[in-house]
C-alpha positions as CSV (number, residue, x, y, z in Angstrom):
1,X,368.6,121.8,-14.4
2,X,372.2,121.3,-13.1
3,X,372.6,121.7,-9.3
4,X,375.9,120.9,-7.5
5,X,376.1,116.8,-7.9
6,X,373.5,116.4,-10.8
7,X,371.6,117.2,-13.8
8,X,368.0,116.8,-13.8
9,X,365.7,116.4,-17.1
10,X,363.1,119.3,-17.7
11,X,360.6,120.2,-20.5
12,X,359.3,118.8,-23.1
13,X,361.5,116.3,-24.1
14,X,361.7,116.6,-28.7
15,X,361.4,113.2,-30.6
16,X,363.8,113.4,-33.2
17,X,362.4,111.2,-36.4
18,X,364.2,107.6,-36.7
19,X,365.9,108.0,-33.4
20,X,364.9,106.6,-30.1
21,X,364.6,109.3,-27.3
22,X,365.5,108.0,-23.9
23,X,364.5,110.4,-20.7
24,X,365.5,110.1,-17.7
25,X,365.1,111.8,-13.6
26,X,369.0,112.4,-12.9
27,X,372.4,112.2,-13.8
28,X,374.5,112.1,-10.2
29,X,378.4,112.6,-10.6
30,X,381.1,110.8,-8.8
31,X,380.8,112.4,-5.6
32,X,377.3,111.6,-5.3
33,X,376.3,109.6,-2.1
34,X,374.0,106.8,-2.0
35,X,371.9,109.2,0.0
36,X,372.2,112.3,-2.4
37,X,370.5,109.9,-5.1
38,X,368.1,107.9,-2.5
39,X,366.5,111.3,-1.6
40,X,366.9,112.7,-5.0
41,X,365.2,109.5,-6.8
42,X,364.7,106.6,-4.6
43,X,362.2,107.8,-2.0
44,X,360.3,108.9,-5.2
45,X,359.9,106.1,-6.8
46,X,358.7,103.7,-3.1
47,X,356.3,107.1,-2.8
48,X,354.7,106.1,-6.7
49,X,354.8,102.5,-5.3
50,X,352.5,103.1,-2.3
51,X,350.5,105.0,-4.0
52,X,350.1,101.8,-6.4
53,X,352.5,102.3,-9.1
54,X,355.0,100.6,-10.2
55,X,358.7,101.8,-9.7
56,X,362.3,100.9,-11.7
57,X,365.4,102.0,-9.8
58,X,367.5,101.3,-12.6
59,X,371.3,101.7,-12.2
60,X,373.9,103.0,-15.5
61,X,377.7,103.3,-15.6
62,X,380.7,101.8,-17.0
63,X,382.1,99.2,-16.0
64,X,384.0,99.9,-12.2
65,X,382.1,103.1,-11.7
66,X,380.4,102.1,-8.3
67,X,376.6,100.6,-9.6
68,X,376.7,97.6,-7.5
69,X,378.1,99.3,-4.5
70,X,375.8,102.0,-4.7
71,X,372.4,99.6,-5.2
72,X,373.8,97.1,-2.6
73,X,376.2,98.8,-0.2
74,X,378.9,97.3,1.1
75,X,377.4,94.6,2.4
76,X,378.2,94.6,6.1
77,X,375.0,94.1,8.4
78,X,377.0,96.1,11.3
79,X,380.1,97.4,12.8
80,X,383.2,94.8,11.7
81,X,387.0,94.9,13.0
82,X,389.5,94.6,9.7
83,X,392.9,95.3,10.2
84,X,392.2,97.4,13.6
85,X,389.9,99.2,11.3
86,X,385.8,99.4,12.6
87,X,384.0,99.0,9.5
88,X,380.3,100.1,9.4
89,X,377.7,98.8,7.6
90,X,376.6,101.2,4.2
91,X,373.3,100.8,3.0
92,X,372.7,100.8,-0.3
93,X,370.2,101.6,-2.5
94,X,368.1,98.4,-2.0
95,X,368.3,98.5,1.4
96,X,367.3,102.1,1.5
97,X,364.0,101.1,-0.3
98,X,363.5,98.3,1.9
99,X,363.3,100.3,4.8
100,X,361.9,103.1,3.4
101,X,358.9,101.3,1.7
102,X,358.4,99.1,4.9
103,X,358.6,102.0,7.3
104,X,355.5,103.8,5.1
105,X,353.6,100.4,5.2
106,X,354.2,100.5,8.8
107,X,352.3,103.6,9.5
108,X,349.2,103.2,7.5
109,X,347.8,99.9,9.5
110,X,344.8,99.9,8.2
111,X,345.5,99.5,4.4
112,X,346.5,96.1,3.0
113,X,349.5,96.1,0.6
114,X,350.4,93.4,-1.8
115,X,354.5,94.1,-2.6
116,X,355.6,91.9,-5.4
117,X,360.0,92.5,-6.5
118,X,361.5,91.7,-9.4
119,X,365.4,92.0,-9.6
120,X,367.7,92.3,-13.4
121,X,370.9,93.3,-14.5
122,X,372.0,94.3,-17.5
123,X,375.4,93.1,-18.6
124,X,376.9,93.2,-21.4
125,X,374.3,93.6,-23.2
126,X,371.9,90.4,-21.8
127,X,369.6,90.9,-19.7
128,X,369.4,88.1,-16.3
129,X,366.8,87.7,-14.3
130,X,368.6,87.8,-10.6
131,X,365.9,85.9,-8.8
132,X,365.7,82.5,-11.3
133,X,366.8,78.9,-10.0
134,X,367.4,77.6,-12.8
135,X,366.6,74.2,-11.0
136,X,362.9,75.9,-11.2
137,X,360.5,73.9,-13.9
138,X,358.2,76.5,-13.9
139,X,360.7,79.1,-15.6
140,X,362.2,77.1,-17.8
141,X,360.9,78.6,-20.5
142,X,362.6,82.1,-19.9
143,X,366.1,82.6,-21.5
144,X,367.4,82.5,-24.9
145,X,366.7,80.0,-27.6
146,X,369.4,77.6,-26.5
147,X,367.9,77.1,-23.0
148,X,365.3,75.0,-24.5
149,X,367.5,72.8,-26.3
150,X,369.3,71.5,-23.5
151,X,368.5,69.7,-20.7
152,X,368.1,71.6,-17.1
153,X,371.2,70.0,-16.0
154,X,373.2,70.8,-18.6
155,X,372.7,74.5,-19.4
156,X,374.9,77.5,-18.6
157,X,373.5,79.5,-16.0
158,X,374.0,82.7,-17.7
159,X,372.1,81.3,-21.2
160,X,368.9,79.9,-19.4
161,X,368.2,83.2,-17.2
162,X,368.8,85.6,-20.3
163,X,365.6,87.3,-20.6
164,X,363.9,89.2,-23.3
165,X,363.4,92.8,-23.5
166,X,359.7,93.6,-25.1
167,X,358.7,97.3,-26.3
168,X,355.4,98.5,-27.1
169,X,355.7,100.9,-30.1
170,X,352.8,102.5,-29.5
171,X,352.9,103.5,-25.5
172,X,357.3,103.6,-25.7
173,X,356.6,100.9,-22.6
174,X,358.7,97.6,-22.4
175,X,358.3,94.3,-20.3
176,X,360.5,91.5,-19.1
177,X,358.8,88.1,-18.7
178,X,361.1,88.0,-15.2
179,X,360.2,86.2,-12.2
180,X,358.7,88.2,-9.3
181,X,358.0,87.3,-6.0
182,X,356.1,88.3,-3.3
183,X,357.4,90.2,-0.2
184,X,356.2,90.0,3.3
């Protein structure tokens, strides 16, 4: 289905023999506002989450074609003065969640929620895990073969929070062995 700013995935999707399908919700094109895809996707995925399922907001593009901008805004808490200029605070996608997911908590008092976050990014082609300290013993064992065989203090930031990417065959599921935490 195309509407004005996006493409959206309907049907049966058709598994083409020795090729991997991948799905997806929605393509959005460059004049596509953080809102546009928080309402299209986002308040989607925190509705599946309240309702206790887990939810990926997973962010694709090349390189310089706004990803980071658009999960993290602009990273302004409020209204700041550059060159005479007011500049306002944009949420981004994670923010949007944040108070989107909060604000639902918020009016259901009299459930009890458990939120744990996980946080990856994908570039060029290794996968981090954005919420290791890699000063943190108890996951030192997560990164790339060469992690191990260096000492803590010696090892590149970038090779001991490589993560691995695991893919059931049978369900077309996959898992990271990434750090979560809990949110409160």
């Amino acid at each position: 289905k195309v509407t004005q700013r996006s493409i959206r995935q309907t049907g049966e999707e058709k598994a083409i023999e020795g090729k991997s399908l991948f799905s997806f919700d929605e393509i959005f094109d460059e004049d596509a506002a953080t809102d546009d895809i928080y309402d299209a996707v986002g308040s989607v995925i925190v509705k599946g989450a309240v309702d206790g399922r887990n939810g990926t907001i997973f962010a694709y593009g090349q390189t310089g074609s706004g990803k980071t901008y658009t999960m993290q805004g602009n990273g302004l808490t409020g209204s700041i003065p550059k060159d005479g200029v007011e500049t306002e605070a944009v949420d981004g996608i994670i923010q949007k969640v944040a108070w989107d997911l909060f604000g639902r908590i918020e009016s259901d008092p009299a459930r009890e929620f458990l939120l744990r976050a996980s946080f990856v990014e994908v570039y060029n082609e290794t996968i981090r895990d954005l919420l290791h300290d890699h000063d943190d013993a108890e996951h030192q064992s997560i990164g790339s073969s060469s992690a191990s065989s260096k000492s803590p203090k010696k090892q590149n930031r970038s090779d001991f929070n490589s993560l691995i990417l695991r893919e059931d065959s049978k369900t077309g599921g996959v898992s990271l062995s990434c750090k979560e935490v809990i949110v409160t």
